[in-house]
C-alpha positions as CSV (number, residue, x, y, z in Angstrom):
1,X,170.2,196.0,-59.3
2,X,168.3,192.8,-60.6
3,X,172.7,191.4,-61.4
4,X,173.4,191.8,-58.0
5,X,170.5,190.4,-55.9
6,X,171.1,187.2,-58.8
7,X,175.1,187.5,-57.9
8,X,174.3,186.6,-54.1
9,X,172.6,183.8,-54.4
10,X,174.5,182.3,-57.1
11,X,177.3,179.4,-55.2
12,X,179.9,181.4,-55.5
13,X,179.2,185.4,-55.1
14,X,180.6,188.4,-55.1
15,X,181.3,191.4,-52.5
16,X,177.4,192.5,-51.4
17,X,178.8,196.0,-50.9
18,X,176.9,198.5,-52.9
19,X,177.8,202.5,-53.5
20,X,173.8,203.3,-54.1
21,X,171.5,205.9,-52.8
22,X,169.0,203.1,-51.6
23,X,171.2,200.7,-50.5
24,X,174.8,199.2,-49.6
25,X,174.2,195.8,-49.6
26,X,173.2,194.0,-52.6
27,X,171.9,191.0,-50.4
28,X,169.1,194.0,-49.3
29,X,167.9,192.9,-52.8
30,X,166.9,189.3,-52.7
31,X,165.4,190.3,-49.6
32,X,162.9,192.6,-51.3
33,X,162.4,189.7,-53.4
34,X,161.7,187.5,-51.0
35,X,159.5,189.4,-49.2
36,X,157.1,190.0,-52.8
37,X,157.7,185.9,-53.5
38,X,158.6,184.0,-50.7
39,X,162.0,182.0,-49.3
40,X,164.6,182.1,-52.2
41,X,167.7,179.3,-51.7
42,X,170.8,180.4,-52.0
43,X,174.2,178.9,-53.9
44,X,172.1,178.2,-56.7
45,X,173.0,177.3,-60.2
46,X,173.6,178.9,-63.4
47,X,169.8,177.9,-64.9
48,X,168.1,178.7,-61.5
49,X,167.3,182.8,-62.1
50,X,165.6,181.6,-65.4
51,X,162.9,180.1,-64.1
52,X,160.0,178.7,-66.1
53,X,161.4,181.1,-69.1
54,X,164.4,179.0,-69.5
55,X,161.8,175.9,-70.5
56,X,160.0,178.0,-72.9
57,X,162.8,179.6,-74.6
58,X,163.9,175.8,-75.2
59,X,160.1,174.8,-76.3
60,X,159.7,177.1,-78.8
61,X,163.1,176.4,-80.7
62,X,163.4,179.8,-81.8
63,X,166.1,179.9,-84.7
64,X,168.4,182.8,-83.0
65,X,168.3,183.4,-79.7
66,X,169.2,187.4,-79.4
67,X,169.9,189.4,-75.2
68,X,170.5,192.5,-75.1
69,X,172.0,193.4,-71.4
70,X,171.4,197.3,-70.8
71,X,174.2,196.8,-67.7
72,X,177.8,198.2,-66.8
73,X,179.7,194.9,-66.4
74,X,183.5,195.3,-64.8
75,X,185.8,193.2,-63.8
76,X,187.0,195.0,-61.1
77,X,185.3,195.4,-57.0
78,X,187.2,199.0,-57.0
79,X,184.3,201.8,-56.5
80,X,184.1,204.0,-59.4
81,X,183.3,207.7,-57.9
82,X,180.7,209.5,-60.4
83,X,179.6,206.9,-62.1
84,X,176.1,206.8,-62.2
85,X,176.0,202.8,-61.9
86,X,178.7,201.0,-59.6
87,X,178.1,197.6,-60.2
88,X,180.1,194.6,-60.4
89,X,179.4,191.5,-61.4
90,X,181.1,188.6,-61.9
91,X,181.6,188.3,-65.5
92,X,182.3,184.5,-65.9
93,X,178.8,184.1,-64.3
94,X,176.9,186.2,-66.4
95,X,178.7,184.3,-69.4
96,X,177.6,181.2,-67.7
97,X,173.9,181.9,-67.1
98,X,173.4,183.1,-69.7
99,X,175.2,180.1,-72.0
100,X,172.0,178.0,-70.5
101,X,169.5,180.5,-72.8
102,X,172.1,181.8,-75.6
103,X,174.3,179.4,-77.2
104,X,176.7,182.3,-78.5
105,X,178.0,185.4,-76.2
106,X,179.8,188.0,-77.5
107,X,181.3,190.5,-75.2
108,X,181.0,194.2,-75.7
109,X,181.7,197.4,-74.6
110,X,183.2,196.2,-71.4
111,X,184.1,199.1,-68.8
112,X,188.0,199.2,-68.4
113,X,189.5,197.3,-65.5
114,X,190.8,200.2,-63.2
């Protein structure tokens, strides 16, 4: 999950545990990364997984700047059995990255907090 590999190196992450098939530690992702790109530094900040993109999206001066995040986003670290997708991820982070491409976030359909 691209949101949790980005959680873990962000300064302040959240819980690496993962309930997937493929893995149970969402650290296991910035190491695939790594290994395809090279050393990635860790407690970055918000404008850091953007890249070169965040530069462009701010050189082109597009008149609305539209995301749409196909992601479960909860509040809570509690594992959700049978849900296809257990992710958490910190949700004033993602508000916070984000903000340095999108000027406005709205939230929606958040998953309850169990």
């Amino acid at each position: 999950m691209l949101g949790r590999g980005i959680d873990q190196i962000l300064l302040f992450n959240s819980d690496p545990v993962l309930y997937e098939r493929g893995t149970q530690d969402a650290r296991d992702y910035v190491k695939l990364a790594e290994r395809k790109k090279g050393p990635i530094p860790d407690s970055v900040d918000f404008s850091y997984p953007w890249g070169e993109a965040l530069a462009m999206i701010n050189q082109l001066k597009p008149d609305a700047r539209i995301i749409n995040l196909e992601t479960s986003v909860t509040t809570s670290e509690e594992y959700w059995p049978g849900k296809s997708v257990g992710t958490y991820w910190n949700y004033s982070y993602i508000i916070r990255m984000l903000g340095k491409a999108f000027g406005i976030i709205r939230k929606c359909q958040m998953y309850p907090t169990r």
